[in-house]
C-alpha positions as a printed NumPy array, in Angstrom:
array([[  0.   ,   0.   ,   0.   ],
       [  3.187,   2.342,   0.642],
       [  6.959,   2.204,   0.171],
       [  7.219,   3.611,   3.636],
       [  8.561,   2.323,   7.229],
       [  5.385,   0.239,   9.052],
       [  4.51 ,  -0.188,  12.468],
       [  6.621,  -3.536,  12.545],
       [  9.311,  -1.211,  10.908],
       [  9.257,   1.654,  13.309],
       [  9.269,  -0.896,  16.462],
       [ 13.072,  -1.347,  15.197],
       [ 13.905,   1.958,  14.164],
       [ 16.41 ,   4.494,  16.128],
       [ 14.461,   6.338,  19.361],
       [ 14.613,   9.546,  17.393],
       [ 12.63 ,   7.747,  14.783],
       [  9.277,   9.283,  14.093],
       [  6.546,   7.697,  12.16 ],
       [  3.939,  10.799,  12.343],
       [  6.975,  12.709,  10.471],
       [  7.771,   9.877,   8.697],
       [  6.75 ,  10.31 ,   4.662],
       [  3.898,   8.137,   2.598],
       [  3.919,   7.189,  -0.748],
       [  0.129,   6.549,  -2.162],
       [  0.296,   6.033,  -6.315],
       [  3.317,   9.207,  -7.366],
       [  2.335,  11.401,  -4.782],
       [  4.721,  11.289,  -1.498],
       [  3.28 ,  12.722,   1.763],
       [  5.96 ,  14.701,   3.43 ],
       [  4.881,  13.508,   6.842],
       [  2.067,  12.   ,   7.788],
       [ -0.096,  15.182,   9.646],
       [ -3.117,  16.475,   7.243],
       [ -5.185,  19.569,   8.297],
       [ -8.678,  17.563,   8.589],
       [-11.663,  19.938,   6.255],
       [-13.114,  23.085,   8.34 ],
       [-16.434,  25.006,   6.925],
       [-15.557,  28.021,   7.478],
       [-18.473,  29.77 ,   6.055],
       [-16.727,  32.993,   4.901],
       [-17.059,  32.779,   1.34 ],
       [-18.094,  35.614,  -1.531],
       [-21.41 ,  35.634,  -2.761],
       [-20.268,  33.496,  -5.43 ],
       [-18.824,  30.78 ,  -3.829],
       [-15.148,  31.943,  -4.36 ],
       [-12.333,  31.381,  -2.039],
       [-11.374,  34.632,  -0.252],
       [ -7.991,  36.23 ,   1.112],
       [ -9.393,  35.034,   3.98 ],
       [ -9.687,  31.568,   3.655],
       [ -5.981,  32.218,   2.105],
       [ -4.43 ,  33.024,   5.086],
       [ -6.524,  31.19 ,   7.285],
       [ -4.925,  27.658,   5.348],
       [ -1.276,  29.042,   4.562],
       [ -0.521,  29.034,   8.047],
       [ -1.007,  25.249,   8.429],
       [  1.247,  25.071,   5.969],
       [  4.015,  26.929,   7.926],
       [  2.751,  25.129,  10.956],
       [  3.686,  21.468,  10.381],
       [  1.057,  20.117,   8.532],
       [  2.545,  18.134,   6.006],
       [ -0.666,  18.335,   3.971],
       [ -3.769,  21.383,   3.885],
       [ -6.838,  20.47 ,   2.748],
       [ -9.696,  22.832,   2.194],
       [-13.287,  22.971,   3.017],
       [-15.234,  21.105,   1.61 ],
       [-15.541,  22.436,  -1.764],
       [-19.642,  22.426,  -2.83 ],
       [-19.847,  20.43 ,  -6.223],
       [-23.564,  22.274,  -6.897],
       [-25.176,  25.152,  -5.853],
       [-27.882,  23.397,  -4.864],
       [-26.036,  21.008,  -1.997],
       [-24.167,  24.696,  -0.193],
       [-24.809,  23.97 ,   3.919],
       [-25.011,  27.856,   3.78 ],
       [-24.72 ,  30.969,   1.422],
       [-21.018,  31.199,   3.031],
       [-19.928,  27.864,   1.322],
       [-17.172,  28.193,  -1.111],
       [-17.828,  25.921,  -4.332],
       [-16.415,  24.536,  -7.229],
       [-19.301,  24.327,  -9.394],
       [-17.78 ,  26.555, -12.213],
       [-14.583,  27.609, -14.232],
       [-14.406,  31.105, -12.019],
       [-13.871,  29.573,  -9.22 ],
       [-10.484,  28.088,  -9.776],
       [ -8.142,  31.1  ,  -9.534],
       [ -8.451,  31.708,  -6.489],
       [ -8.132,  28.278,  -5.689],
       [ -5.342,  27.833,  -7.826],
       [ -3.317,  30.911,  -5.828],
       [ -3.635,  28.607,  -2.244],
       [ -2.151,  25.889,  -3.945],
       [  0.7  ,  27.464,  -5.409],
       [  1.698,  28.989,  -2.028],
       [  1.4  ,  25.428,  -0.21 ],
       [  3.514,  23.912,  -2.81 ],
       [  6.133,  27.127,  -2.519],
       [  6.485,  25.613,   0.959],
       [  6.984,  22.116,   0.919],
       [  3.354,  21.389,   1.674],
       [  0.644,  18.919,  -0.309],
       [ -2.729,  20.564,  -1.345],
       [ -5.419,  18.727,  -0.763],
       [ -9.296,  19.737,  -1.527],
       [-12.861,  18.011,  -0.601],
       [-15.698,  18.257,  -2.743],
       [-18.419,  18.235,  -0.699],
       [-22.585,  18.242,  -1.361],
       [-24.82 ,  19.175,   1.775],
       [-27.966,  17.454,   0.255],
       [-30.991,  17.595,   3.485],
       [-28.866,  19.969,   5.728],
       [-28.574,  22.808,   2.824],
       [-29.777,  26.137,   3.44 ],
       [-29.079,  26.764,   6.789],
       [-28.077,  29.547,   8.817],
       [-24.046,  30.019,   9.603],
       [-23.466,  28.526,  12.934],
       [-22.868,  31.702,  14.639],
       [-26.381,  32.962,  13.31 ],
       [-27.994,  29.5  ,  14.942],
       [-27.51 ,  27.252,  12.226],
       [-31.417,  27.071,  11.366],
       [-33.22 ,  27.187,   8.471],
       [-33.393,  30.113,   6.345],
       [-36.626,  32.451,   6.484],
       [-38.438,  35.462,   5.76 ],
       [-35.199,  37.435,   7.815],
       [-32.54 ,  35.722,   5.654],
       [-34.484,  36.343,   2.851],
       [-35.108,  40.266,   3.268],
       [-31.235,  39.694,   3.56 ],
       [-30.567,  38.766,   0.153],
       [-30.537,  34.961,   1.317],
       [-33.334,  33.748,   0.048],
       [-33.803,  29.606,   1.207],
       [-34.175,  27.22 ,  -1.575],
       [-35.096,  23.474,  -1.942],
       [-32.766,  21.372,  -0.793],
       [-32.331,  17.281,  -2.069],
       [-31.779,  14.06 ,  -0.416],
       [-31.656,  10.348,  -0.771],
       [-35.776,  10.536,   0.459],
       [-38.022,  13.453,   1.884],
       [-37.172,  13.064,   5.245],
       [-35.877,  15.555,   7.339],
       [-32.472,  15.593,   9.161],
       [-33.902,  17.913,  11.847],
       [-37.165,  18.686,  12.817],
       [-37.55 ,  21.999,  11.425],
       [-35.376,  22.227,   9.008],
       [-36.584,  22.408,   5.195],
       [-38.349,  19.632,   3.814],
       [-35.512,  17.866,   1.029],
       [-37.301,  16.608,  -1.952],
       [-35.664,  13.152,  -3.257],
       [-33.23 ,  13.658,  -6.521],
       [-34.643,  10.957,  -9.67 ],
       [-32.601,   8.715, -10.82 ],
       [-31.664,  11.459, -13.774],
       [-30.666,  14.081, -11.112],
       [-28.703,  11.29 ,  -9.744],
       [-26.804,  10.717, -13.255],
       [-26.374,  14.761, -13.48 ],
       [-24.849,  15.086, -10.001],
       [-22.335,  12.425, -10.43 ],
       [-20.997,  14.157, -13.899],
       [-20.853,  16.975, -11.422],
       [-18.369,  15.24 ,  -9.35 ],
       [-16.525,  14.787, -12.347],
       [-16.714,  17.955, -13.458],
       [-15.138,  19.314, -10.305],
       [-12.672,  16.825,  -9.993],
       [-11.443,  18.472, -13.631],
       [-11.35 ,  21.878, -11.927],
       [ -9.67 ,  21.172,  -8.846],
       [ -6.948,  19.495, -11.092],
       [ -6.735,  22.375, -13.361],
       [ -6.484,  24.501,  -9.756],
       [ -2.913,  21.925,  -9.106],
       [ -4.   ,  19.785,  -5.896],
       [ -2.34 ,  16.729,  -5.069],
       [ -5.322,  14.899,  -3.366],
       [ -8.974,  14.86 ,  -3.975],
       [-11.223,  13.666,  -0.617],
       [-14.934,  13.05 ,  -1.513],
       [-17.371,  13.886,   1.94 ],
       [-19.822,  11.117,   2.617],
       [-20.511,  11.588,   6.153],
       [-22.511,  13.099,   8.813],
       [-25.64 ,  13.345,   7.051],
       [-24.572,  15.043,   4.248],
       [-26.203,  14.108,   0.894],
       [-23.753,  11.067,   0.041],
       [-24.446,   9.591,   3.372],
       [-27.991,   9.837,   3.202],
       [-28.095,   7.325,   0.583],
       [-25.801,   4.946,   2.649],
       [-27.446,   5.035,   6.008],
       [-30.672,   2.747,   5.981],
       [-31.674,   5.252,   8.31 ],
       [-32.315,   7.929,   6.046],
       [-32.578,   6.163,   2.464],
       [-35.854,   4.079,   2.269],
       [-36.306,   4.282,  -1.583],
       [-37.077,   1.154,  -3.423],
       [-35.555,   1.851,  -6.999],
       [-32.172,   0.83 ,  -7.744],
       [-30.411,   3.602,  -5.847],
       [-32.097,   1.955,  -2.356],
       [-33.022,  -1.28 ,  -0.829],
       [-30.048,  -3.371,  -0.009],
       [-26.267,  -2.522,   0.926],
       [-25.42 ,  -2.674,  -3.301],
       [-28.499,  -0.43 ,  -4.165],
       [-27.648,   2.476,  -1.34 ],
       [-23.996,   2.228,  -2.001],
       [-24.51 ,   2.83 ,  -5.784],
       [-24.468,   6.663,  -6.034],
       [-21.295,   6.891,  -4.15 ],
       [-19.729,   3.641,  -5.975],
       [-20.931,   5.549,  -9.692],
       [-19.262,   8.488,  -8.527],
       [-15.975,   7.096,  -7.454],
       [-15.864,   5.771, -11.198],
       [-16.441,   8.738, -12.284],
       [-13.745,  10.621, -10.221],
       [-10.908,   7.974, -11.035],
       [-11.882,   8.776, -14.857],
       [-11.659,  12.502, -14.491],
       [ -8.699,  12.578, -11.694],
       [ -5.185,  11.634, -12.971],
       [ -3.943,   8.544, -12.311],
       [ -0.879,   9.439,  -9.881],
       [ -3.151,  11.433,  -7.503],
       [ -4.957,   9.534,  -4.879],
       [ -8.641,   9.948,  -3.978],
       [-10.001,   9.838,  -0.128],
       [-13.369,   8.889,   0.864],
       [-14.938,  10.676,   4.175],
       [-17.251,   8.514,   5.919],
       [-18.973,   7.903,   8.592],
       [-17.877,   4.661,   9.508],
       [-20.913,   3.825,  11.96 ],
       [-24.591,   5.966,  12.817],
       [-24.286,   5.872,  16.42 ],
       [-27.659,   7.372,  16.835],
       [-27.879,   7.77 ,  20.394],
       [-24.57 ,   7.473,  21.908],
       [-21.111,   6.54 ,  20.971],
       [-21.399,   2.625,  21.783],
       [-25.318,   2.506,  19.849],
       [-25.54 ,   1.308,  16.338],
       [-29.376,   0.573,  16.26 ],
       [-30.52 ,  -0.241,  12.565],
       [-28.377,   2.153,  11.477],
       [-25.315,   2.275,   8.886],
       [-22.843,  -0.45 ,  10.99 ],
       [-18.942,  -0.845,  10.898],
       [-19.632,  -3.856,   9.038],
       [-21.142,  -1.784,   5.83 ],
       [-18.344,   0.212,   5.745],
       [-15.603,  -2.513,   5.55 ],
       [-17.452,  -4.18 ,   2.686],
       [-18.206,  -0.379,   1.235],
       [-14.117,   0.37 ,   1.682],
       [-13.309,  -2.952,  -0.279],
       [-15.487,  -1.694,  -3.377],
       [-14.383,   1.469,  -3.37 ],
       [-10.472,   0.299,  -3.263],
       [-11.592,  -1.777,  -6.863],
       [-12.757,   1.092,  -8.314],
       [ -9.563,   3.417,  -7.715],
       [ -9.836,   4.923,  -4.151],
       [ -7.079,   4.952,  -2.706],
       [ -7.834,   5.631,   1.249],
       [-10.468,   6.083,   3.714],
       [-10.866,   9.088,   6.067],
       [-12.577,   7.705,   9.353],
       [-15.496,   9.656,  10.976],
       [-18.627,   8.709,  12.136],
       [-21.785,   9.888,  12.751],
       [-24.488,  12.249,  11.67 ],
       [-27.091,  10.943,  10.329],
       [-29.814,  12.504,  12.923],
       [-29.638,  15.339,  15.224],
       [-29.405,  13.199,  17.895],
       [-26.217,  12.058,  16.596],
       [-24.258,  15.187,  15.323],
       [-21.24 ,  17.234,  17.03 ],
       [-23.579,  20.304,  17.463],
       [-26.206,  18.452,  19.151],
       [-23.701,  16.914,  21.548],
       [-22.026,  20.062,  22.306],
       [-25.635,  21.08 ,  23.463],
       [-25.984,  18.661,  25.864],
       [-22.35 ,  19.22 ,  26.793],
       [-21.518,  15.233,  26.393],
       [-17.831,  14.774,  26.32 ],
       [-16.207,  12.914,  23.296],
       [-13.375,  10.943,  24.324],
       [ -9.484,  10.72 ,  23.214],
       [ -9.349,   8.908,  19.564],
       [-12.976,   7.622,  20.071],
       [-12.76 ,   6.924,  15.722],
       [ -9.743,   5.351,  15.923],
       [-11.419,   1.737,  16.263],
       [-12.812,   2.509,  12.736],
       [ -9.909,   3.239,  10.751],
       [ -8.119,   0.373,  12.489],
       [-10.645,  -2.282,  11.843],
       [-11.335,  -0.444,   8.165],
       [ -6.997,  -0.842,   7.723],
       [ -7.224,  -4.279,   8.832],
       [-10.165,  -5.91 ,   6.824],
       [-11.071,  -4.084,   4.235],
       [ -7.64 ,  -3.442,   3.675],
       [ -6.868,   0.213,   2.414],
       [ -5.072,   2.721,   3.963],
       [ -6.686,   4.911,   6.622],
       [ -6.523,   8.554,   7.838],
       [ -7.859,   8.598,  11.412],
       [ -9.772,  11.75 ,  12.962],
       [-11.624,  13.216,  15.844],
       [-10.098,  14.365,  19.518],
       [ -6.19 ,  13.752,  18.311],
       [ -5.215,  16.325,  20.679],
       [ -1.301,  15.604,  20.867],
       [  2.232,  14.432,  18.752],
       [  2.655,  10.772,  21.385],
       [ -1.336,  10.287,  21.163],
       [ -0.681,  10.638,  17.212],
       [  2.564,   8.694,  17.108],
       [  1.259,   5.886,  19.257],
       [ -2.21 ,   5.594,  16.76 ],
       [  0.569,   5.3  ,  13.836],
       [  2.655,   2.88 ,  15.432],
       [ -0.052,   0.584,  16.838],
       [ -0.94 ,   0.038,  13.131],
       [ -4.354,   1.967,  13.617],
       [ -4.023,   4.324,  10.687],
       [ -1.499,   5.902,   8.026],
       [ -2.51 ,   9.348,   7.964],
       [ -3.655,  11.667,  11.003],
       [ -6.27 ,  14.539,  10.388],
       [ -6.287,  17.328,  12.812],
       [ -8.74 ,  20.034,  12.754],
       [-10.17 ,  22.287,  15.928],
       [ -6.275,  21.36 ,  17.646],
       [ -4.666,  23.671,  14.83 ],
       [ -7.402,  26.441,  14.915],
       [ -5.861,  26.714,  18.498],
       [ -2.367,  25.999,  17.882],
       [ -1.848,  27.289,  14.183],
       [  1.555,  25.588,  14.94 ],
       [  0.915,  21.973,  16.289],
       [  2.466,  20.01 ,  13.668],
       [  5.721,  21.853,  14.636],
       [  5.073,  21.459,  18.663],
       [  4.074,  17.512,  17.576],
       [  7.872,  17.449,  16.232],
       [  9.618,  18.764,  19.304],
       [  7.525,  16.756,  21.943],
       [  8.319,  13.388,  20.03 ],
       [ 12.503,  14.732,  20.171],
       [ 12.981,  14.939,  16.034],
       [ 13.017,  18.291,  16.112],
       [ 15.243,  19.952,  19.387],
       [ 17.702,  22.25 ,  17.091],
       [ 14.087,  24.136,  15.772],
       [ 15.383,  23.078,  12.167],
       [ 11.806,  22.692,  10.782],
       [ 10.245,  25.744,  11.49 ],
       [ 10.986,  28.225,   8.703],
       [ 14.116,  29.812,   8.82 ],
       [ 12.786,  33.553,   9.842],
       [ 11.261,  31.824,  13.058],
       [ 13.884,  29.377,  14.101],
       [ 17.042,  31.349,  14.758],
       [ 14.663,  33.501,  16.529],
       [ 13.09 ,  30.607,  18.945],
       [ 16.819,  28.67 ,  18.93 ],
       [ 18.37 ,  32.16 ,  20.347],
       [ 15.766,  32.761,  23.033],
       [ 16.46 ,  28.874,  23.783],
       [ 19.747,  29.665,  24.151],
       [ 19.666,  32.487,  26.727],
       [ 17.072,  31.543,  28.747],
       [ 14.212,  33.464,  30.198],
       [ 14.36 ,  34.166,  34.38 ],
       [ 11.399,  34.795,  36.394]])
């Protein structure tokens, strides 16, 4: 799967030996080390859907920071499937530029671009989080943010409350995918190294998965082969329209814990995702990015934040090991990776190849570097940039009193 050093490798490598800075080769593309900035809405966008100086500077800094690999937000493949009018798309040709401008600067630095192209299917047109995360009405409206229909596997609603989806027909369904391929064209004219496809969380990829949401009975439901179809039909599509030596992630949510973390009721199971991994590794996808829930409101981050419920350290890691181990593709594991031993020791136990961090670098823009000097490959400050590190290695040197 790589030409890199392996658990059973790094358990008889030197003590400075670090397989979270280690690099990973998947098809011609060679992670520098193994750290990826996990996708962040930011909701920040122009009115059009282009990226902003904003979202610039907000993902250049991860680049300085350690992370041997940015990707963006999720990248909206249709107008239609935007969460909210602050999503930035790639739906047409004027949206690469700016794109194409981020990617030039991570490269410049020694850093892989990555991008995810993203649909929001039942949870589109919403509020931005900060404005309550709603549905959009008469106020948004007067605003110049009108609400429009949103689609889904089925009519059902993710949230009570929230606009009623109408299901997409089986010709939508052929549209979207060329979509997909569409915007896998455009992020390749924009230079990234590494497309990631989101088909978690209730999003509108997922909602064909889960049996919880999808209860159509034409080909695109039913059993495991009929609700895995769209997402199957569109990995095709992407390996046809993405170059051959660039690798394509999947985001999923590897189980629809609907209550709690340990609850699975007739929901999408860890089983259906090892067996969904294995056919999307035969049709060209080359790893799977481990997350998990989503489906409901009873199930999302938000709602758990409400209720103040604690996640615990690595709780996806289980996924992406069992995913690595049966299926078997590589995995890139995600969710409360707060530190560089708690990543290190996920690598070395075999649990994953890559590590996503997300909310950890919004509060320590530079904890890919930090990860490097806690595990000891980094005490001389030699892989921060240059400007920084003679700075930091001379205040090292003399010492602060008091």
């Amino acid at each position: 799967m790589n030409d890199f050093p392996d658990a059973k490798a790094a358990a008889h490598s030197p003590a400075d030996f670090s397989m979270l800075f280690s690099p990973f080769k998947l098809r011609d593309v060679i992670f520098p080390n193994r750290i990826v900035l996990a996708p962040m809405q930011m909701y920040k966008t122009t009115p059009d859907g282009k990226f902003t100086d904003w979202h610039f500077q907000h993902l250049a800094r991860f680049a300085i920071g350690g992370a041997g690999t940015v990707m963006t937000e999720g990248l909206i493949v249709d107008p239609v499937g935007r969460n909210t009018y602050g999503d930035c798309g790639i739906w047409n040709d004027d949206q690469i530029e700016p794109l194409k401008r981020l990617v030039d600067f991570l490269h410049a630095n020694g850093t892989l671009a990555a991008c995810q192209l993203h649909h929001a299917g039942p949870k589109s047109a919403r509020q931005r989080p900060w404005e309550g995360l709603g549905p959009l009405g008469d106020k948004e409206a007067a605003m110049g943010e009108a609400p429009w229909q949103p689609v889904s596997s089925c009519d059902g609603r993710s949230v009570t409350g929230w606009h009623q989806p109408r299901a997409l027909t089986p010709d939508e369904i052929a549209k979207l995918v060329e979509a997909y391929g569409a915007a896998a064209r455009r992020c390749n004219r924009a230079g990234f190294d590494v497309l990631d496809v989101h088909a978690a969380h209730g999003y509108l990829l997922h909602s064909f998965l889960s049996p919880v949401a999808n209860t159509r009975t034409d080909e695109y439901g039913g059993d495991l082969a009929g609700r895995m179809r769209i997402v199957l039909e569109i990995a095709e599509v992407l390996r046809a329209n993405w170059p051959s030596g660039k690798p394509i992630f999947f985001r999923i949510s590897c189980v629809d814990w609907r209550k709690d973390l340990d609850t699975r009721e007739d929901g999408w199971t860890i089983e259906d995702s090892v067996l969904l991994a294995r056919e999307l590794s035969r049709r060209g996808v080359d790893l799977i990015d481990c997350s998990s829930g989503g489906i409901r409101a009873e199930n999302s981050l938000m709602d758990y934040a409400r209720q103040r419920r604690k996640l615990t350290r690595g709780h996806q890691v289980p996924y992406s090991e069992q995913i690595r181990r049966e299926a078997p593709i590589p995995t890139m594991a995600v969710g409360v990776i707060l530190d560089g031993p708690q990543a290190e020791a996920i690598l070395r136990g075999g649990q994953a190849d890559l590590i996503a961090v997300g909310r950890e670098f919004l509060t320590d823009p530079h904890w890919g570097l930090h990860a490097a000097q806690q595990l000891g490959v980094d005490p001389q400050w030699s892989l921060w940039p240059p400007s920084y590190g003679w700075w930091l290695s001379l205040r090292e040197k003399i010492g602060i009193e008091g």
